[in-house]
N, CA, C and O atoms as a GROMACS GRO file, in nm:
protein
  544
    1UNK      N    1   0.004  -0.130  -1.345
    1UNK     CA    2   0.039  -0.033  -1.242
    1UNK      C    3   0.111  -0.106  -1.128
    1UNK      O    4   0.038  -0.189  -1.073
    2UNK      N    5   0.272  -0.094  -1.062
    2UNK     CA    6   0.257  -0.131  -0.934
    2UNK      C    7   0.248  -0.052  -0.868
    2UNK      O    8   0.279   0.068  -0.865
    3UNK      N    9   0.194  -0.131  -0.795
    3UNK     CA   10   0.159  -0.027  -0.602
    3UNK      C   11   0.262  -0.040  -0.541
    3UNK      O   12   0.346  -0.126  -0.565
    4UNK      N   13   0.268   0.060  -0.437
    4UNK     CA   14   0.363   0.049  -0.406
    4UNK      C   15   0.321   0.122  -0.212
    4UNK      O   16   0.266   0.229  -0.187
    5UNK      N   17   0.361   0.040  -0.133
    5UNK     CA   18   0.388   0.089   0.030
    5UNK      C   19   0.493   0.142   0.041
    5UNK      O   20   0.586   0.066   0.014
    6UNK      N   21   0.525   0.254   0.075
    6UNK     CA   22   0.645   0.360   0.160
    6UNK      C   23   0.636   0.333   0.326
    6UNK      O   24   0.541   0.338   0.405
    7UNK      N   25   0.772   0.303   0.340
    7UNK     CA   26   0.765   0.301   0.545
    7UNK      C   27   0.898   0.395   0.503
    7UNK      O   28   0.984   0.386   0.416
    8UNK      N   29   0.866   0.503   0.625
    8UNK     CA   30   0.933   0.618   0.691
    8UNK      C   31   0.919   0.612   0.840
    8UNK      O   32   0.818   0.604   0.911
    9UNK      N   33   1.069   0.621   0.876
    9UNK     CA   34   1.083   0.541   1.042
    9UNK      C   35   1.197   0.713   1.077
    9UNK      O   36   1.249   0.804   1.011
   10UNK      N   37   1.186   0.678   1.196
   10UNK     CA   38   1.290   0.758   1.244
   10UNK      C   39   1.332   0.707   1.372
   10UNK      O   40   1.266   0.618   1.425
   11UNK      N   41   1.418   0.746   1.416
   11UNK     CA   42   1.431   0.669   1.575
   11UNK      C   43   1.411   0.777   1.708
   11UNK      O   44   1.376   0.734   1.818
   12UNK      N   45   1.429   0.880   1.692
   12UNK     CA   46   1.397   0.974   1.822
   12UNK      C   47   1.314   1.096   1.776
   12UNK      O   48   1.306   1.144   1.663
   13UNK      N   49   1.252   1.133   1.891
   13UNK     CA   50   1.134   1.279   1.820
   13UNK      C   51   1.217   1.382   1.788
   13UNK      O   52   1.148   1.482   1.768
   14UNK      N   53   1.345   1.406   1.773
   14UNK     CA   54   1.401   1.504   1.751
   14UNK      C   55   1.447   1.505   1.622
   14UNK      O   56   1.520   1.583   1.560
   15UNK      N   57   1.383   1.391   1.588
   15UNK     CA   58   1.449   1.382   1.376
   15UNK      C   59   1.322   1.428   1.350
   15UNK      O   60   1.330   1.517   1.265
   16UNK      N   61   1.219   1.411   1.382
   16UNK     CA   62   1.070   1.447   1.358
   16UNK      C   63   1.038   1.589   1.322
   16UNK      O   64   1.039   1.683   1.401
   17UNK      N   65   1.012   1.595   1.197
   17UNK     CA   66   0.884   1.730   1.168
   17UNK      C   67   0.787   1.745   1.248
   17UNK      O   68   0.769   1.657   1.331
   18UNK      N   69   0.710   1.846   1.244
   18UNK     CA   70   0.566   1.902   1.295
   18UNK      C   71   0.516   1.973   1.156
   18UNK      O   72   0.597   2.033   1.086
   19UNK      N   73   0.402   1.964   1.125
   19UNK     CA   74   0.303   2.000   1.042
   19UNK      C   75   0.186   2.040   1.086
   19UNK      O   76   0.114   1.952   1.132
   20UNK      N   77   0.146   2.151   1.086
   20UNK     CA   78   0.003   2.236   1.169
   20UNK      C   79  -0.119   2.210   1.062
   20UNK      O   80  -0.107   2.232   0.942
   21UNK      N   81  -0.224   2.165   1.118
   21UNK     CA   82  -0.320   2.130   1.055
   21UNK      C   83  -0.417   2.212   1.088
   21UNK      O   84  -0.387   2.270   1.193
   22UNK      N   85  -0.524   2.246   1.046
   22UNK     CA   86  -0.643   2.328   1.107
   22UNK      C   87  -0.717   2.307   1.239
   22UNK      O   88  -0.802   2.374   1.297
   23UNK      N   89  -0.646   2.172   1.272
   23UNK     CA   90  -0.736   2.091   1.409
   23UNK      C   91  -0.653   2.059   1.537
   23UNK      O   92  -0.678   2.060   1.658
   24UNK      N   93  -0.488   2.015   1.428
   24UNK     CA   94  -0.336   1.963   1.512
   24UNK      C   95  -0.278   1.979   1.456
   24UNK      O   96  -0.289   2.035   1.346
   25UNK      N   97  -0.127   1.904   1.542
   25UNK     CA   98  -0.006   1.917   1.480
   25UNK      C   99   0.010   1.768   1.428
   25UNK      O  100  -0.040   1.676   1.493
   26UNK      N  101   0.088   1.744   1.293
   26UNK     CA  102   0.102   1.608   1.248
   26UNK      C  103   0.231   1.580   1.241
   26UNK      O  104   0.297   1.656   1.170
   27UNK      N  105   0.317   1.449   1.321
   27UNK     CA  106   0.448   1.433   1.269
   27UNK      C  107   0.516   1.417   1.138
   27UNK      O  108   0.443   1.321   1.112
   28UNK      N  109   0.566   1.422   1.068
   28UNK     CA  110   0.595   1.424   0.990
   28UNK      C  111   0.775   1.410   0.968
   28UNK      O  112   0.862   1.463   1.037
   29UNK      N  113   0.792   1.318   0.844
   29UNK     CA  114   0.938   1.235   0.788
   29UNK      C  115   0.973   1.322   0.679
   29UNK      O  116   1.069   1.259   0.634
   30UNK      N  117   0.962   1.420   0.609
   30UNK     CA  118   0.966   1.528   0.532
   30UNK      C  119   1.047   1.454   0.418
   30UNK      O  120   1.001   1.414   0.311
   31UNK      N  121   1.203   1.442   0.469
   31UNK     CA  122   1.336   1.418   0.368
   31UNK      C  123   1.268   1.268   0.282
   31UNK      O  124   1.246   1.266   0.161
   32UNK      N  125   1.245   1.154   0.375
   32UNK     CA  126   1.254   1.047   0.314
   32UNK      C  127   1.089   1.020   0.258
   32UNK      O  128   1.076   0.908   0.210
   33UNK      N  129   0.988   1.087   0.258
   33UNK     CA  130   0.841   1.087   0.255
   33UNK      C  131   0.926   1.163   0.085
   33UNK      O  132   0.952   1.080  -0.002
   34UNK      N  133   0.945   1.250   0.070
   34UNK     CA  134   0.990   1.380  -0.050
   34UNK      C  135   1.055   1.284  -0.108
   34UNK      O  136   1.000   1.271  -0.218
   35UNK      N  137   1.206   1.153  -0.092
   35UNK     CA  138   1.304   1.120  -0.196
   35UNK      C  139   1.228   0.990  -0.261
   35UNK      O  140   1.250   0.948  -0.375
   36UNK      N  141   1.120   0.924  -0.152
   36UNK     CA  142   1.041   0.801  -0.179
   36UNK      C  143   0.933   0.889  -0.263
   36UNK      O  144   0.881   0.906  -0.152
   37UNK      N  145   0.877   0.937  -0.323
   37UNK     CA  146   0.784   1.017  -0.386
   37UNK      C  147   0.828   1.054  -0.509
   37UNK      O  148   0.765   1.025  -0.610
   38UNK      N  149   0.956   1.129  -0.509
   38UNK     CA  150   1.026   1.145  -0.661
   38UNK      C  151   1.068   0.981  -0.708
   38UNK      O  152   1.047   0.930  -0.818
   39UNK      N  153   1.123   0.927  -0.607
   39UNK     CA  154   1.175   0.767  -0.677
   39UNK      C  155   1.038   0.729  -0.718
   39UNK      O  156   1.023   0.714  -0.839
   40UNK      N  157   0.957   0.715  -0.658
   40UNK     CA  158   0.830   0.674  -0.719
   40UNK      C  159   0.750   0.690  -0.892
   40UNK      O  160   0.691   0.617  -0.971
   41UNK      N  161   0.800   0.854  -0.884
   41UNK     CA  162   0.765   0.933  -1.023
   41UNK      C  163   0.844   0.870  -1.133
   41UNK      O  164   0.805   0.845  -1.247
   42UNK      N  165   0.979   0.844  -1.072
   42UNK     CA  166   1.091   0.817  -1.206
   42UNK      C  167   1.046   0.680  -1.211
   42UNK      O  168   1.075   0.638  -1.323
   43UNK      N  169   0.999   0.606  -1.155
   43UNK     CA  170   0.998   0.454  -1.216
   43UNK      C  171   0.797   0.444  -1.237
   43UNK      O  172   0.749   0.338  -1.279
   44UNK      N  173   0.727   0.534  -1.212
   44UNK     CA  174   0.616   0.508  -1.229
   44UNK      C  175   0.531   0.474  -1.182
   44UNK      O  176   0.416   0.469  -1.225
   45UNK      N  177   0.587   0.436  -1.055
   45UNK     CA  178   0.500   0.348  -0.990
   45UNK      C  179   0.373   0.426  -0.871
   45UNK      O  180   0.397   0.546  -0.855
   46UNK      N  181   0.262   0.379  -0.799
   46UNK     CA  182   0.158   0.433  -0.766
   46UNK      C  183   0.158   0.416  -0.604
   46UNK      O  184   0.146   0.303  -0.557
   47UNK      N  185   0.168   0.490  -0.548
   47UNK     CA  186   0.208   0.490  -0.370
   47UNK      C  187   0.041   0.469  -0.375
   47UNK      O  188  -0.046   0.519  -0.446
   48UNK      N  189   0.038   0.370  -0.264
   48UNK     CA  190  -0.075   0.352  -0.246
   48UNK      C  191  -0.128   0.364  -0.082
   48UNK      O  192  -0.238   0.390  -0.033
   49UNK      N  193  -0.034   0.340  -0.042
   49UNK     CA  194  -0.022   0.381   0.124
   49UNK      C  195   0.080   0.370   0.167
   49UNK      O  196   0.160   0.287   0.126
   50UNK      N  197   0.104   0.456   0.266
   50UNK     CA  198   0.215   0.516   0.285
   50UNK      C  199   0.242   0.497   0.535
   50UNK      O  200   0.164   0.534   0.623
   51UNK      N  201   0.344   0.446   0.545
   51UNK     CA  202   0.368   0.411   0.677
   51UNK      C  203   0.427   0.540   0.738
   51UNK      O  204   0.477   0.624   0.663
   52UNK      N  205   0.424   0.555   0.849
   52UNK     CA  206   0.515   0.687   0.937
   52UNK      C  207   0.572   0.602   1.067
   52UNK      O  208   0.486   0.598   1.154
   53UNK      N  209   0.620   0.575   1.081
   53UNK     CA  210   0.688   0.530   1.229
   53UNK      C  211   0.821   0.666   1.305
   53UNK      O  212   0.941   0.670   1.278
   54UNK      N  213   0.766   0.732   1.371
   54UNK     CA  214   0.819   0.862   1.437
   54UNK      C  215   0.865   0.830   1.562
   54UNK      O  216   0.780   0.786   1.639
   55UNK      N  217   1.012   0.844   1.614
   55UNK     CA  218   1.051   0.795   1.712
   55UNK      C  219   1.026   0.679   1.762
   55UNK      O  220   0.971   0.665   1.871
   56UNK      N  221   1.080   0.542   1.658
   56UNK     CA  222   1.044   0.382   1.682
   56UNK      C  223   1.224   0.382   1.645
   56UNK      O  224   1.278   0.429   1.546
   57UNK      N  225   1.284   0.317   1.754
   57UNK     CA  226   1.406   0.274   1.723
   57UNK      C  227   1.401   0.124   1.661
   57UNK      O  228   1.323   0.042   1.709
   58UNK      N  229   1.473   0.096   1.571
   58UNK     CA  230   1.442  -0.019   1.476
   58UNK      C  231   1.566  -0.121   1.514
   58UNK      O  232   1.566  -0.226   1.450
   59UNK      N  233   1.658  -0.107   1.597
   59UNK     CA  234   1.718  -0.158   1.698
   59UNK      C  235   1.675  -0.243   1.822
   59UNK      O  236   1.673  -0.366   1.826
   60UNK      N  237   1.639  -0.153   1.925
   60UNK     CA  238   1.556  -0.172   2.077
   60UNK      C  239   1.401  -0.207   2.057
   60UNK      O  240   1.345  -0.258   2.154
   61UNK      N  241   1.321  -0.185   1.932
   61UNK     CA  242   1.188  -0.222   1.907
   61UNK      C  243   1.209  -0.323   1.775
   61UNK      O  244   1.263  -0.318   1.664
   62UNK      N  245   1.114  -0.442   1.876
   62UNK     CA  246   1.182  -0.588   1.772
   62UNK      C  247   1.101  -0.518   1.682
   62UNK      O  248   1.022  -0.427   1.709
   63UNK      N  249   1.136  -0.589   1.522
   63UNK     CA  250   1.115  -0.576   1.380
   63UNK      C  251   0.962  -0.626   1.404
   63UNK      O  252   0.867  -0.549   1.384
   64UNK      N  253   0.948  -0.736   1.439
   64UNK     CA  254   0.823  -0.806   1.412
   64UNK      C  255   0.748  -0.745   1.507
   64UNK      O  256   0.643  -0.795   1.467
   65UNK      N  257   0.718  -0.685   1.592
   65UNK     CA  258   0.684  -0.606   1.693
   65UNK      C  259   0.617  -0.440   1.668
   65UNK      O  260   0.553  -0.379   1.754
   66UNK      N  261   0.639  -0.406   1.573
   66UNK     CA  262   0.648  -0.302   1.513
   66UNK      C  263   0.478  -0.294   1.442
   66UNK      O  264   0.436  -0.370   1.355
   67UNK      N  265   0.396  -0.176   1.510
   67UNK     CA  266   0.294  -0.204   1.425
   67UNK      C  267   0.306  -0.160   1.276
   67UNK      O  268   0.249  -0.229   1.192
   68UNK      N  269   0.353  -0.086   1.249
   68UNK     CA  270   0.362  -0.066   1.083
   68UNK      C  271   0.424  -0.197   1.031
   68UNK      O  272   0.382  -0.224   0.918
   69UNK      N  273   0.510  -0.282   1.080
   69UNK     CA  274   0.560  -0.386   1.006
   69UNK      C  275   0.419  -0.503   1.006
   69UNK      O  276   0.376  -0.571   0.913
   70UNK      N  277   0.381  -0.496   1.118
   70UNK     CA  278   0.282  -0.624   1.055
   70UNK      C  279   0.144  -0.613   1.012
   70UNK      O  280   0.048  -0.690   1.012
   71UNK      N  281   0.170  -0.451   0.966
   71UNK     CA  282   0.045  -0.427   0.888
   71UNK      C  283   0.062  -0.429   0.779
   71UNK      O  284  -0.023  -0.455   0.694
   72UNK      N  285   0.216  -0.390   0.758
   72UNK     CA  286   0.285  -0.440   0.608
   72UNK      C  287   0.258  -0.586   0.597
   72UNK      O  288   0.180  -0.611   0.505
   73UNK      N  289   0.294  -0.677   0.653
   73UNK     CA  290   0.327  -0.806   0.653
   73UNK      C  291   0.151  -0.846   0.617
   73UNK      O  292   0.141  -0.908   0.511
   74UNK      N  293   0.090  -0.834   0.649
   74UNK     CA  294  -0.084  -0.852   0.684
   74UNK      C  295  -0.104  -0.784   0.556
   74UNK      O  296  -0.221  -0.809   0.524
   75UNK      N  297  -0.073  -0.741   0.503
   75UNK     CA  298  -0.084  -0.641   0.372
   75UNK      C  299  -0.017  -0.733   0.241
   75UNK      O  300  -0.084  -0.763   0.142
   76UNK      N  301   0.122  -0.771   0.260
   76UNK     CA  302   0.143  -0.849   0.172
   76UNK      C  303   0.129  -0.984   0.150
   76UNK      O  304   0.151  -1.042   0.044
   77UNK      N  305   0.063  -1.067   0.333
   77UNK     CA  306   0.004  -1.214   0.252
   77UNK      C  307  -0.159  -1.224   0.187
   77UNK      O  308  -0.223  -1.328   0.177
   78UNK      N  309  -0.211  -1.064   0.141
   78UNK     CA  310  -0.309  -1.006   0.088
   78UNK      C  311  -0.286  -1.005  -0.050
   78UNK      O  312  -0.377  -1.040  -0.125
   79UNK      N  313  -0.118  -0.951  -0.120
   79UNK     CA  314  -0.126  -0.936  -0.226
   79UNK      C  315  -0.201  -0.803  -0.267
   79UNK      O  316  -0.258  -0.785  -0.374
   80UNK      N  317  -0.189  -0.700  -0.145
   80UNK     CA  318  -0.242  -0.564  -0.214
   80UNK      C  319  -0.149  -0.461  -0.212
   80UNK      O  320  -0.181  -0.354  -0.159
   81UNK      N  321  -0.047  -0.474  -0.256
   81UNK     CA  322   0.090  -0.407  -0.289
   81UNK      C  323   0.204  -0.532  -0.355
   81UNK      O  324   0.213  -0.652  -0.327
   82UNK      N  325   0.286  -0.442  -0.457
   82UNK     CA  326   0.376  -0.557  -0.535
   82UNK      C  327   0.549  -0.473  -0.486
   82UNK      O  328   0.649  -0.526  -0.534
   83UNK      N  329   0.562  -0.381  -0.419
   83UNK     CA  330   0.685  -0.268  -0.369
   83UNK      C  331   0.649  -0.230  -0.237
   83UNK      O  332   0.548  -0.165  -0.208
   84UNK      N  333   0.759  -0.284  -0.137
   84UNK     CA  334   0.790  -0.213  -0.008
   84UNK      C  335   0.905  -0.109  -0.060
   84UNK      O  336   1.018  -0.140  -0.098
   85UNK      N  337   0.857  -0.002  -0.054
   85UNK     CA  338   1.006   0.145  -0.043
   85UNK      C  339   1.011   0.186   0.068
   85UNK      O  340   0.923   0.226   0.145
   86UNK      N  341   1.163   0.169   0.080
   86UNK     CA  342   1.249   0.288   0.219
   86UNK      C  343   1.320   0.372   0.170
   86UNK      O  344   1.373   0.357   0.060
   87UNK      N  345   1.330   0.447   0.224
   87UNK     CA  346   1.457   0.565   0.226
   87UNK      C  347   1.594   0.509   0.206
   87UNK      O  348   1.652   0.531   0.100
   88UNK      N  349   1.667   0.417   0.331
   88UNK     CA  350   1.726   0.310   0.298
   88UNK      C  351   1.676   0.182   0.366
   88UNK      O  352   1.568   0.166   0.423
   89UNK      N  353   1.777   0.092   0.349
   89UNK     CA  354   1.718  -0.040   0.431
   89UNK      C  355   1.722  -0.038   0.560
   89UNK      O  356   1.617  -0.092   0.595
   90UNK      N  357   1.805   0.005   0.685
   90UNK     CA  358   1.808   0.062   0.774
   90UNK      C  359   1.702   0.088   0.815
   90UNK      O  360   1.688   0.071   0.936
   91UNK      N  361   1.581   0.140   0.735
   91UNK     CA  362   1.476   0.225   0.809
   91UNK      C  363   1.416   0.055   0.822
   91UNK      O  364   1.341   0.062   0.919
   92UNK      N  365   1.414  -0.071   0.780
   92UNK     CA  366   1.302  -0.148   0.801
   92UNK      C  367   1.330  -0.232   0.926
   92UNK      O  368   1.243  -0.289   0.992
   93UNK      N  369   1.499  -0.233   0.956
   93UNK     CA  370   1.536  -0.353   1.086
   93UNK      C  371   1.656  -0.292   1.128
   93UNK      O  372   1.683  -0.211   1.040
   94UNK      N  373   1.733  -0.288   1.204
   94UNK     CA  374   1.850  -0.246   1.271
   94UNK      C  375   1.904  -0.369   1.342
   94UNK      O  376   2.010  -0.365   1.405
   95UNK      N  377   1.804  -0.513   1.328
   95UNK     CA  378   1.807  -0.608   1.414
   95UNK      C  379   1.865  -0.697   1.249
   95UNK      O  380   1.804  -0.705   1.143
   96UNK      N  381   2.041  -0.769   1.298
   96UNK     CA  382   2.111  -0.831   1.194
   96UNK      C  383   1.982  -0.993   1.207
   96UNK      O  384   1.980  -1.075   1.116
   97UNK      N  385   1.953  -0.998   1.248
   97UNK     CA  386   1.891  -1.158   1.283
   97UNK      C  387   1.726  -1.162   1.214
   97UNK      O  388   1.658  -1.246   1.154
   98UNK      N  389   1.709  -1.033   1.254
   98UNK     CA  390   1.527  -1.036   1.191
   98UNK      C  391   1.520  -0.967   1.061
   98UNK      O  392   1.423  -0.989   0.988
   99UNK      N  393   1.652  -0.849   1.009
   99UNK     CA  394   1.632  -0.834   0.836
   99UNK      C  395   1.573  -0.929   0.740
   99UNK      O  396   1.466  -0.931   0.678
  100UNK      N  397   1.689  -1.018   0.746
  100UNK     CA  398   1.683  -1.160   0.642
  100UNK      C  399   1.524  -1.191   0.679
  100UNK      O  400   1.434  -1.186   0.595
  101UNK      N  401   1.512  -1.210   0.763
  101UNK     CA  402   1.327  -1.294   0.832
  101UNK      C  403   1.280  -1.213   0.722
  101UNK      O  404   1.261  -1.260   0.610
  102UNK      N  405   1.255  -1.055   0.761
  102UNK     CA  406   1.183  -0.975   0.635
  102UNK      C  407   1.130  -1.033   0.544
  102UNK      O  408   1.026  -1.089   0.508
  103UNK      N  409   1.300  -0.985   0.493
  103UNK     CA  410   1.298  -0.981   0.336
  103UNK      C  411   1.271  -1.079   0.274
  103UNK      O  412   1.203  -1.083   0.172
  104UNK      N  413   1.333  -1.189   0.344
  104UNK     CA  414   1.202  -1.360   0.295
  104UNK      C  415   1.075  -1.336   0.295
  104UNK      O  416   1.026  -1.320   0.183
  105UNK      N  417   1.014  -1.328   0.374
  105UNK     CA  418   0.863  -1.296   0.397
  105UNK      C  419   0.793  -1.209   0.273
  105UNK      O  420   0.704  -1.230   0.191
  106UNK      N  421   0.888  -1.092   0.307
  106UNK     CA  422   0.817  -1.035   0.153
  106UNK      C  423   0.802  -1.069   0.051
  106UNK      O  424   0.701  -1.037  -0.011
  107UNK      N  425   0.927  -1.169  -0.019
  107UNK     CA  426   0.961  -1.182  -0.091
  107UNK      C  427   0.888  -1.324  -0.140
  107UNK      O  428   0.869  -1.336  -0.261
  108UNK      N  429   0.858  -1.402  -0.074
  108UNK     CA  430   0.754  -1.493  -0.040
  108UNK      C  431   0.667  -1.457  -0.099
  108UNK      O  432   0.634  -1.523  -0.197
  109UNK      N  433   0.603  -1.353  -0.067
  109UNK     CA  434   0.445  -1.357  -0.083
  109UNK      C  435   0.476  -1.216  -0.219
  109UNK      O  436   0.387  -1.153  -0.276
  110UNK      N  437   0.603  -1.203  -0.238
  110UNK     CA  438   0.589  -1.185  -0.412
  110UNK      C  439   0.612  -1.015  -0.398
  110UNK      O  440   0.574  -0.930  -0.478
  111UNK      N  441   0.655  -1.005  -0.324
  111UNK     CA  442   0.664  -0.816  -0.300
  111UNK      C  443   0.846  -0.779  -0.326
  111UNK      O  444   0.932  -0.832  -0.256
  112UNK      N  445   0.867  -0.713  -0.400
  112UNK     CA  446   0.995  -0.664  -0.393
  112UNK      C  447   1.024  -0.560  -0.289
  112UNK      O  448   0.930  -0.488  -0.256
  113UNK      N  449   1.134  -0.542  -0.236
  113UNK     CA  450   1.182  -0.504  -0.120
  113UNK      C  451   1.292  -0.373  -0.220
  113UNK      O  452   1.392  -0.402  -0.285
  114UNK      N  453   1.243  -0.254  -0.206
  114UNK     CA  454   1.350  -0.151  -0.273
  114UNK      C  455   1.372  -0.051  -0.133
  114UNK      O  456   1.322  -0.058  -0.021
  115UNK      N  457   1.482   0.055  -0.203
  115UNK     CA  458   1.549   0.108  -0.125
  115UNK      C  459   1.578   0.224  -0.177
  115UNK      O  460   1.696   0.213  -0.210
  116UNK      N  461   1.530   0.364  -0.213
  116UNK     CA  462   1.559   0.497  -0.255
  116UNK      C  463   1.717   0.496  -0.299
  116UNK      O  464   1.759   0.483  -0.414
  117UNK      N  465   1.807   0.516  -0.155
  117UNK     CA  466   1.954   0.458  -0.137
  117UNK      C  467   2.040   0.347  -0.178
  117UNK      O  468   2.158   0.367  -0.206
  118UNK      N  469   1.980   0.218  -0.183
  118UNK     CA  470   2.059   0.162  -0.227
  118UNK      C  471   1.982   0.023  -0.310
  118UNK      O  472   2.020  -0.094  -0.297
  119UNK      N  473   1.869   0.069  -0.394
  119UNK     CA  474   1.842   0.002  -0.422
  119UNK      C  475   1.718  -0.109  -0.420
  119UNK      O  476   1.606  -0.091  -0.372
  120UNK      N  477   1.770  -0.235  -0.488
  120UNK     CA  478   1.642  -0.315  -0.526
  120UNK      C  479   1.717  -0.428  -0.391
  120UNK      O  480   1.840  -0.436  -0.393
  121UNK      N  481   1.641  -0.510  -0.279
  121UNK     CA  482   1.679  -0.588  -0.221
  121UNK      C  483   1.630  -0.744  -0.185
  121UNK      O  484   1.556  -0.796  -0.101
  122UNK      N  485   1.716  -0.792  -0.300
  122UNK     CA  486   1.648  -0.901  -0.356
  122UNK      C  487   1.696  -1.025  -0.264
  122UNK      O  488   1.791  -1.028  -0.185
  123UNK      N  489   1.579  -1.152  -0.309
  123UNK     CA  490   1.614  -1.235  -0.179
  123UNK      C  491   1.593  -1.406  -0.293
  123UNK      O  492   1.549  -1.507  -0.237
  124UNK      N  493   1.614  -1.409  -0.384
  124UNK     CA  494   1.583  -1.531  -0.446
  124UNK      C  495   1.684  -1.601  -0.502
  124UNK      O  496   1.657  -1.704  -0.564
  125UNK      N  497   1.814  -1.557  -0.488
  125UNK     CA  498   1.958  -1.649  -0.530
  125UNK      C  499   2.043  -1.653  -0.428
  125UNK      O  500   2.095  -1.552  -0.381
  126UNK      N  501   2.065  -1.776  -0.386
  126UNK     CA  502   2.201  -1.814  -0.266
  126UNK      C  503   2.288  -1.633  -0.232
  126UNK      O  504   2.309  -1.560  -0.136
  127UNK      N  505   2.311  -1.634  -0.367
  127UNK     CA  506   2.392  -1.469  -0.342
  127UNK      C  507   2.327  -1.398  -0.308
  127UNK      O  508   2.388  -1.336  -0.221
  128UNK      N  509   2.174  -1.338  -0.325
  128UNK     CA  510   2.103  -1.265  -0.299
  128UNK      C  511   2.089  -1.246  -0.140
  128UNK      O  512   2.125  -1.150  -0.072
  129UNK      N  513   2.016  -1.385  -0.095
  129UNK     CA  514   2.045  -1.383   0.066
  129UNK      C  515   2.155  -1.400   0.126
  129UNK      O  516   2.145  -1.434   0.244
  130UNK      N  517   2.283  -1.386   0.073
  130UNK     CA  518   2.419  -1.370   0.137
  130UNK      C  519   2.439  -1.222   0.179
  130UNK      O  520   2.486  -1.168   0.278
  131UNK      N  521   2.359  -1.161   0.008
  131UNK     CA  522   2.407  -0.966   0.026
  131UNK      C  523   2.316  -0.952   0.160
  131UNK      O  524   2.376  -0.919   0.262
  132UNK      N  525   2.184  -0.973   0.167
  132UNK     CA  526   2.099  -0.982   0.237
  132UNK      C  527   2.136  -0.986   0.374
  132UNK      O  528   2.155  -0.882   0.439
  133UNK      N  529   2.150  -1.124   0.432
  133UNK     CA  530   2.225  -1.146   0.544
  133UNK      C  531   2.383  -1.052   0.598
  133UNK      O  532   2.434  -1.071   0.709
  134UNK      N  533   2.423  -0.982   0.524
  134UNK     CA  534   2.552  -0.913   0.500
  134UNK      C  535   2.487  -0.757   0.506
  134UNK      O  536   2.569  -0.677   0.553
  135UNK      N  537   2.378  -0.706   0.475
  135UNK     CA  538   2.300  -0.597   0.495
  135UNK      C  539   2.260  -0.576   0.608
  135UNK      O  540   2.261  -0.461   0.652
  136UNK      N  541   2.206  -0.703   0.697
  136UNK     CA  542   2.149  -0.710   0.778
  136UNK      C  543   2.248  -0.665   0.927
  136UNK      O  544   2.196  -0.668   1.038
   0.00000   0.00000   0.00000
């Protein structure tokens, strides 16, 4: 089985859903929560927890700074997920200098880095961290 973590980011409350609960209202990522869920189905794999970051600009709020990122990060030098999924890559850094940091890190501790949009974002051949660094 892999597991798999979903992060869903948005940058202002006005991309944000509302969802009425019996108690509150819950924010909610609707589009990219829905395309990370079917990608999930077609390759098989088992969402095992799932991130929301609602109005976090991934620009102006450093990467490493980010509590969903270093609960990811705290999560994968655990080894209890083998797939970070985004919507696209975009949703994980907006910062060209701290992507690459990432995607090493993950990739380090053995987690593949995918992308609904564009893909698998791999970091283990000279070329790999060129596309990488060039993504970023």
């Amino acid at each position: 089985m892999t597991k798999v973590f979903c992060l869903y980011r948005v940058s202002t409350k006005s991309q944000v859903d509302y969802v009425d609960t019996d108690t509150h209202s819950e924010e909610d990522i609707p589009v990219q929560r829905i395309d990370c869920h079917q990608f999930c189905d077609q390759k098989q794999w088992t969402i095992v927890r799932e991130f929301q970051e609602a109005a976090v600009s991934a620009y102006f709020t450093p990467t490493f700074g980010r509590e969903a990122i270093q609960q990811i990060l705290a999560a994968a030098m655990n080894h209890e997920f083998d797939v970070l999924l985004v919507f696209t890559l975009d949703r994980l850094s907006r910062r060209d200098y701290e992507f690459p940091m990432l995607i090493e890190q993950m990739t380090e501790n053995g987690i593949s880095v995918w992308s609904v949009k564009d893909g698998e974002c791999s970091y283990r051949t000279p070329t790999d961290r060129l596309l990488v660094y060039l993504a970023g």
